[in-house]
C-alpha positions in Angstrom: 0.0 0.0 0.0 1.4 3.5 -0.6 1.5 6.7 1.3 -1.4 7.9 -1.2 -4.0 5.2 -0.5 -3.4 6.0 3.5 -3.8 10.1 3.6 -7.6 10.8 3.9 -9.4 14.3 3.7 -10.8 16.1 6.6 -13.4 19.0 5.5 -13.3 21.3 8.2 -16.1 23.6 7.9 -15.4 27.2 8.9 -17.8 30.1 10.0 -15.3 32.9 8.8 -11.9 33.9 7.3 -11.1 36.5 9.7 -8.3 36.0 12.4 -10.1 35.9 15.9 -10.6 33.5 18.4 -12.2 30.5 16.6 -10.2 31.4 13.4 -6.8 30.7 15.4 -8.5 27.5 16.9 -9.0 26.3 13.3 -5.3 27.2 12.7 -4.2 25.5 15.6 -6.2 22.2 14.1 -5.2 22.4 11.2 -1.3 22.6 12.2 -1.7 19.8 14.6 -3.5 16.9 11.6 -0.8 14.6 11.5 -0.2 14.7 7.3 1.1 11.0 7.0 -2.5 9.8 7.8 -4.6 13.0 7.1 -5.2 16.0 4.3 -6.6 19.3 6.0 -9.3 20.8 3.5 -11.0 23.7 5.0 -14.3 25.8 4.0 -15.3 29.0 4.3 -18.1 31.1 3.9 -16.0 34.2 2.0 -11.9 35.1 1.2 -10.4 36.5 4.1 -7.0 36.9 6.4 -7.1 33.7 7.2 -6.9 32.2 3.6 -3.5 33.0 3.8 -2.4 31.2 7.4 -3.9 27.6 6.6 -2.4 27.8 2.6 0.9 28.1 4.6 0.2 24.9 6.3 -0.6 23.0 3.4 -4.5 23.1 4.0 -6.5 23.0 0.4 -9.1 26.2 0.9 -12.6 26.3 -0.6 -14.7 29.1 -0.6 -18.8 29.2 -1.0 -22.1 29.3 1.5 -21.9 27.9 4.2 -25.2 28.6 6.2 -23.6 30.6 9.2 -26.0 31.7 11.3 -23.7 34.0 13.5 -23.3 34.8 17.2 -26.7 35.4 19.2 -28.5 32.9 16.9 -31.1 35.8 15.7 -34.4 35.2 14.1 -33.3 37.0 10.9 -30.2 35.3 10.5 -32.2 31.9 10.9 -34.5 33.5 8.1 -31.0 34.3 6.1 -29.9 30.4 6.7 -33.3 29.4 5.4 -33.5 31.1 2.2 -29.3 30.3 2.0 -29.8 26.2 2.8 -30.5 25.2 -1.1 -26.7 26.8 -2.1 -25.4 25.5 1.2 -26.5 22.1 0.6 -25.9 22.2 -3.2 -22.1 23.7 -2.3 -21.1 21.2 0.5 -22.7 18.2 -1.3 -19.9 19.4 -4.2 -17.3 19.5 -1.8 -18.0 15.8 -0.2 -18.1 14.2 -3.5 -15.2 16.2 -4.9 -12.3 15.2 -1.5 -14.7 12.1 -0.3 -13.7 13.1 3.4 -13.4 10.5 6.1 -14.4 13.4 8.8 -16.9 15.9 8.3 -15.5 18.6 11.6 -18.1 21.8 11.9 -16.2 24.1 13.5 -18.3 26.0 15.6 -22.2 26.2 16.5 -22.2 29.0 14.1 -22.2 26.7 10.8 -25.7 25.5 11.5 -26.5 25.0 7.0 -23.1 23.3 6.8 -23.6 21.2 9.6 -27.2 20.3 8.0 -25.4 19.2 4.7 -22.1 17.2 6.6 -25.1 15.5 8.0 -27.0 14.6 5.0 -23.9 13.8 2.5 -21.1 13.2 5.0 -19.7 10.0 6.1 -18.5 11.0 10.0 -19.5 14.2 11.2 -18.2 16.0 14.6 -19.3 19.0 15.4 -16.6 21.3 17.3 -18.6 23.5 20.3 -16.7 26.5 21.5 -19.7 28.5 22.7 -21.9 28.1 26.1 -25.7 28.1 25.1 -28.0 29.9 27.6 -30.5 27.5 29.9 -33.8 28.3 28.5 -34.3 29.8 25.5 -35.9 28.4 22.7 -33.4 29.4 20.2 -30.7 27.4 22.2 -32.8 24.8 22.7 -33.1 24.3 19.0 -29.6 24.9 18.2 -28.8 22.0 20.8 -31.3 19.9 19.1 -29.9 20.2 16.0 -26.3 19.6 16.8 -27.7 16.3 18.9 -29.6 14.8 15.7 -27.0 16.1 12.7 -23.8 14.7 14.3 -22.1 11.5 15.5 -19.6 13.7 17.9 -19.1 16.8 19.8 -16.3 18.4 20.7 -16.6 20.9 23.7 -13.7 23.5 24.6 -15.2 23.7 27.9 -17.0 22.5 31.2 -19.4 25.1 30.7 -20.0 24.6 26.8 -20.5 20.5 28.2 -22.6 21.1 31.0 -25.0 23.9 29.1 -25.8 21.1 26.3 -26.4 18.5 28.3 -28.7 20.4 30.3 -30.7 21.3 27.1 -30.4 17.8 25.5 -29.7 15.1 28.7 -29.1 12.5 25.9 -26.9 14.3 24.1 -24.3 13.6 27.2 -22.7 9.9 25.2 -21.8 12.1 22.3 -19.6 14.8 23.6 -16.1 14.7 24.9 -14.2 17.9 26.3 -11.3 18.7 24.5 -10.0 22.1 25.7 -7.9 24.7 23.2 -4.4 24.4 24.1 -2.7 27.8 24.5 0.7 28.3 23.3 3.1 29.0 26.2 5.1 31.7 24.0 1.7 33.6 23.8 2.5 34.0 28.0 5.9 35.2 28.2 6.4 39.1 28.0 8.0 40.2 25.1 11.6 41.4 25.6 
């Protein structure tokens, strides 16, 4: 067998090409997929400063809809995803056929269409929860629906992030694991 019948894709699907918090997360992932076994292909929802940070790390970058709802899971922006799902679907379907990944990862609660799709066309799918959903409302409830019934695994960063959706969705509790963000010691010394 050669070293080209071993490397599978990973589609890693992104909620934005900025530089922030979750965008250095998804650089950290991607620098950490070990390349003998694993090929980092990463989507996002438009061109950005981050483009340029995973192409240095050998990721493949796609661009196109994603359905990203955005922070605060608004009813307009769930209006937005709605009339967005049909190109979000369409788009992500395209990319599963065209890499045939062995692990859909949806980073972030945000990518709610693209985490409808890895669901529908993808093989594995884990979803990647940064983000601590409130206790009550019905907008968190459904969000913590969703990820429950359109994944196989969650990935929490936190405790809190854990404990919020398993306190909306008890029987979601078997499917997560808690996998904090390492933090680069370097980022803690003062500079000289």
């Amino acid at each position: 067998m050669t070293n080209q019948e071993v490397i599978q894709n990973v589609l890693f699907l992104h909620p934005s090409a900025e530089y922030r918090g979750a965008d250095r997360t998804i650089v950290q992932l991607v620098a950490a997929v070990d390349r003998s076994r694993w090929q980092p292909v990463v989507v996002l929802p438009r061109r950005g400063p981050l483009i340029g940070e995973l192409q240095e790390l050998g990721a493949q970058i796609e661009v196109g809809p994603l359905g990203v709802v955005g922070e605060g899971f608004a009813p307009v922006r769930f209006l937005k995803l709605f009339l967005q799902l049909p190109l979000c679907l369409f788009f992500v379907w395209r990319m599963i056929l065209r890499y045939k990944p062995a692990l859909v990862h949806t980073h972030t609660l945000a990518v709610v269409g693209g985490g409808f799709a890895a669901h529908l066309f993808g093989r594995r799918h884990l979803w990647h929860v940064h983000r601590i959903l409130g206790a009550g409302g019905w907008r968190q409830r459904l969000v913590a629906r969703t990820v429950h019934h359109l994944t196989d695994s969650v990935v929490c960063t936190s405790e809190a992030a854990r404990s919020a959706l398993i306190a909306l969705v008890p029987a979601m509790g078997e499917k997560i694991r808690l996998v904090r963000n390492a933090v680069s010691t370097d980022r803690l010394l003062p500079d000289p």
